[in-house]
C-alpha positions, -999 to +999 in steps of 0.1 A: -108-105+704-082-078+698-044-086+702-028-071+732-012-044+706-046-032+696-061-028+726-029-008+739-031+014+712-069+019+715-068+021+754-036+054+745-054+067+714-095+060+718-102+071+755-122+102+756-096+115+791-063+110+767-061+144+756-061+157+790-042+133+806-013+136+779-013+181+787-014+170+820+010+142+828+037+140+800+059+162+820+056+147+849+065+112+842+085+097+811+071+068+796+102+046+806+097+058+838+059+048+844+069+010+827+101+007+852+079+011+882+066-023+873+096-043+871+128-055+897+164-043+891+191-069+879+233-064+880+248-074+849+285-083+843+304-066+816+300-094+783+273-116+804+243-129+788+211-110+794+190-133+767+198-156+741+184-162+705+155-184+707+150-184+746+113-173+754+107-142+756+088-132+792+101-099+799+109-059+790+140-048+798+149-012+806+188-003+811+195+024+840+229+025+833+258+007+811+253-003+775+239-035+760+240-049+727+216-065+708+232-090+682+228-119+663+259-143+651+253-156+615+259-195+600+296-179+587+302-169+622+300-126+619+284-112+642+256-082+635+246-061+664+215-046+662+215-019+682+234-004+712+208+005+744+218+027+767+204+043+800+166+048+794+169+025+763+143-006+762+148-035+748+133-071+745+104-067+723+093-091+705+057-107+687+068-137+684+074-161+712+107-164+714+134-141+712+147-135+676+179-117+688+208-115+722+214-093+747+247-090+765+262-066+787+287-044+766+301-031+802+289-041+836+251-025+838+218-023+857+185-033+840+148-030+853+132-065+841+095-062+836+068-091+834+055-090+800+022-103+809+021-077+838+023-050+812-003-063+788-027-070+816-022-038+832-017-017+803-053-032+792-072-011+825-042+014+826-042+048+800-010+060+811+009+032+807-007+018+777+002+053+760+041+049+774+042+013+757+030+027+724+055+061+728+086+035+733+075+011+708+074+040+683+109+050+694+122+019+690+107+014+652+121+052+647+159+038+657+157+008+639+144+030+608+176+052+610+201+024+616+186+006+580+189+043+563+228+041+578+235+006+565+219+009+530+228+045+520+259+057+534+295+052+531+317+038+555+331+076+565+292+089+570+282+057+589+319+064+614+305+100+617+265+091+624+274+067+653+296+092+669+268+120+668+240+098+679+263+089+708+271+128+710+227+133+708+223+099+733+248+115+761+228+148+762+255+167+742+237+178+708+233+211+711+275+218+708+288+224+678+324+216+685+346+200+718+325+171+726+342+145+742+323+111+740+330+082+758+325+046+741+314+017+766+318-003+735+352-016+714+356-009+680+346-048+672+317-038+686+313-003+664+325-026+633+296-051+640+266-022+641+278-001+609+285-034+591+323-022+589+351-044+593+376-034+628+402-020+598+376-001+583+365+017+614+402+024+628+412+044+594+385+061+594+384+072+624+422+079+617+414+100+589+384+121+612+418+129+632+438+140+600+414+164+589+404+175+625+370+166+627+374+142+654+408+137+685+412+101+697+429+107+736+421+070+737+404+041+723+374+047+744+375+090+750+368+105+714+368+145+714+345+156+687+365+190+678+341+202+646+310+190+649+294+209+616+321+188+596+306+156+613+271+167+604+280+177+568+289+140+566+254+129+587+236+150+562 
């Protein structure tokens, strides 16, 4: 018997209508949006607990608006987040059983909470939104791709300036080359904890962006991005 991954990606991939229905239908419906229709809306707090590590994992989670992070805390006691989701972000997958990682509320946020064995049951009899599970699973493998190239490769200046343009790309600003302001629902413990930065780290260079004019800071939270080539120079 095929696992419910397989016969997602062969209900997407292997029907004969797929072609069609993806020249037909992309457009009109995102795949986040054709998954959300299944689910109910929950009101988070701002720091509450969405899921812990090791509770069972029975749902999909899509944010509609605030941030959430996904983190684990380690036997020392740091703390590595996983990734930041924002509005149209989904998170909560999982093979395994239970959930490997938490997911708390970075500021207070709505999120659409989907039936996992709604999706897989539906999704078996369903070719549009078998194909929108396989588009945001790819997505997902894509960010987590990018966020290992960040922490392996790059120094602690090109991991400051990569967050701030994905955050730039993520708010619907990455076509400006310059005068981007950016506003951070997260802290800098927060930033620290996803580059794999300490706080002290983060704050000079960020302080530094400012010296060499690549960056403004009108707050902790508003960051102007004033040359945006210099930023990608670094991203390169």
């Amino acid at each position: 018997m095929p696992s419910p991954a397989a016969a997602i990606a062969q209900k997407a991939y292997g029907h004969p209508m797929t072609a069609r229905w993806s020249e037909e239908t992309t457009e009109a419906r995102r795949p986040v949006d054709v998954v959300a229709r299944l689910g109910v809306v929950t009101t988070y707090p701002r720091n509450a607990e969405i899921f812990g590590e090791d509770q069972a994992a029975e749902h999909l989670y899509i944010v509609l608006s605030g941030a959430v992070r996904i983190c684990k805390l380690l036997g020392d006691g740091r703390r590595q987040i996983e990734t930041f989701c924002l509005a149209g972000d989904v998170f909560g997958w999982e093979t395994a059983p239970r959930h490997r990682f938490s997911a708390e509320a970075v500021s207070e946020c709505k999120v659409v909470r989907v039936k996992r064995t709604i999706l897989f049951s539906r999704a078996a009899d369903d070719a549009e939104l078998a194909h929108a599970l396989w588009a945001l699973t790819a997505a997902e493998l894509g960010r987590a791709q990018d966020h290992l190239l960040v922490l392996g490769r790059k120094t602690a200046q090109e991991r400051v300036a990569t967050f701030l343009l994905d955050m730039a790309n993520r708010s619907g600003n990455s076509q400006a080359t310059g005068g981007i302001e950016v506003t951070l629902p997260m802290s800098r413990q927060d930033i620290a904890d996803f580059l794999g930065l300490t706080i002290e780290t983060v704050s000079r260079t960020l302080t530094h962006l400012e010296e060499i004019s690549a960056i403004a800071l009108p707050s902790s939270r508003r960051i102007l991005l004033r040359d945006g080539a210099a930023l990608k120079r670094l991203n390169s």
